[in-house]
C-alpha positions, 0 to 999 in steps of 0.5 A: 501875880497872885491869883484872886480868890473872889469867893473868900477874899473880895465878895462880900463887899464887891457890889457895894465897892463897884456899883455903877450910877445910872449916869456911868452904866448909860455912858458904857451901854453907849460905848457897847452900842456904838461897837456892836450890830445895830439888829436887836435882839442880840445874844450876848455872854458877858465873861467874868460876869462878877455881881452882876454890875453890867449883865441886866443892862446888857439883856435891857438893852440887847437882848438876852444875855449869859452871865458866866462867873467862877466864884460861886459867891459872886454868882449868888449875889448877882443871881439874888439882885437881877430878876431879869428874865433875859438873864441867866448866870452860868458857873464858868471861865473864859477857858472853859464856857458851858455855852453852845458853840456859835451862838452868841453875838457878842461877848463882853470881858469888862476887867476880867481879862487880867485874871484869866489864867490861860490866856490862849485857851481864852482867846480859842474859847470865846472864837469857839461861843461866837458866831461868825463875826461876833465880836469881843468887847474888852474893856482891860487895862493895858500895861502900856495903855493905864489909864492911872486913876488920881488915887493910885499915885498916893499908893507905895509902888502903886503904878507899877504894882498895877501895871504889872497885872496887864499885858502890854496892848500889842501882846493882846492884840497879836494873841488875838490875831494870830488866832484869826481874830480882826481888831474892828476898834480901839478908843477910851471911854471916860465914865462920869465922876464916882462922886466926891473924893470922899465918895472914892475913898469910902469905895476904896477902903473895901478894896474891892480892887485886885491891885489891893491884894498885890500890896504889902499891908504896910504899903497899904496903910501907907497909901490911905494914910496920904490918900486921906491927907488929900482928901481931907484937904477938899473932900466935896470936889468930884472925884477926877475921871480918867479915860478907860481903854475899850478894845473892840475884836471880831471873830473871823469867820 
């Protein structure tokens, strides 16, 4: 699959498309609660850090938390909206942390993990940035674990376009483990409703999403075409939710 340029394709508008309601953010910061270590204060690193939708709520609720973002243009806009003073965003990749060894209690990949591009340095990276027995919140998409949002299907392809972005659930977890990593935890989240169906859609029409990218513009001016049809025909009925896989994974220590 293509490689998403963030600083040139998705930026402007990425904050906007992906914003989190406080209803959504308290139901993920519970998720992330119920997984990691009741002690306070944690250090975290949140990988992939983009905007930063999660990175201030982490450091609220947690403790002080490292944002580490490629895309320069994603940094800047996260770094000009968190005045958090637990806060800090750091140029950076999965790969490659620009961190102290060992000295983090968690780490959270919140859909970053489908763009890493070297997977089994990722995985030897982020056992390199945690403590013994930190853990790795991963919140992906699995291929075969989609959770199929009630929009995708109105897409051209849009199931397997998606789908092919992922590994499948056993082949991140073996990647893992054969690393020495433990799985501690595997379940679905389902965030509250973004809103209305018009809401989505507005959100949509940004394509703030990688799925975009990997569609032909024919494919695309197709699926809004049906999507707006569906729409239309109960635009204020909430946006239908849908259950999100969450992958808890603890570092051996």
């Amino acid at each position: 699959m293509r490689r998403i340029d963030y600083d040139t394709e998705q930026y402007q508008n990425y904050a906007r498309g992906r914003a989190l309601t406080e209803r959504q953010l308290r139901t993920w910061i519970d998720a992330f609660e119920a997984v990691l270590p009741e002690r306070r204060p944690l250090a975290g690193l949140d990988v992939g850090s983009g905007t930063g939708r999660f990175t201030p709520a982490l450091a609220r609720e947690f403790g002080p938390v490292t944002g580490v973002e490629p895309a320069v243009r994603m940094r800047e806009i996260a770094q000009a909206q968190s005045s958090h003073p637990g806060v800090r965003y750091l140029a950076g990749s999965a790969e490659d942390m620009p961190v102290p060894s060992g000295g983090a209690d968690y780490a959270l990949m919140f859909l970053s993990w489908h763009h890493v591009q070297d997977k089994p340095r990722a995985v030897r990276e982020l056992a390199r940035v945690l403590k013994p027995a930190g853990r790795l919140l991963l919140r992906a998409n699995f291929s075969d674990h989609h959770p199929r949002p009630w929009w995708l299907e109105h897409f051209p392809r849009g199931l397997e376009v998606d789908t092919s972005q992922f590994q499948p659930l056993h082949e991140a977890i073996a990647m893992f483990t054969s690393a020495g990593w433990r799985v501690t935890g595997f379940g679905t989240v389902t965030e509250p409703s973004t809103g209305t169906r018009r809401d989505m859609l507005q959100r949509l029409r940004l394509r703030t999403l990688s799925f975009f990218a990997h569609l032909g513009p024919n494919e695309v001016e197709t699926g809004f075409r049906r999507l707006e049809q569906v729409v239309a025909a109960d635009p204020d009925a909430p946006a239908p939710v849908f259950s999100e896989p969450l992958l808890t994974l603890e570092r051996h220590e």
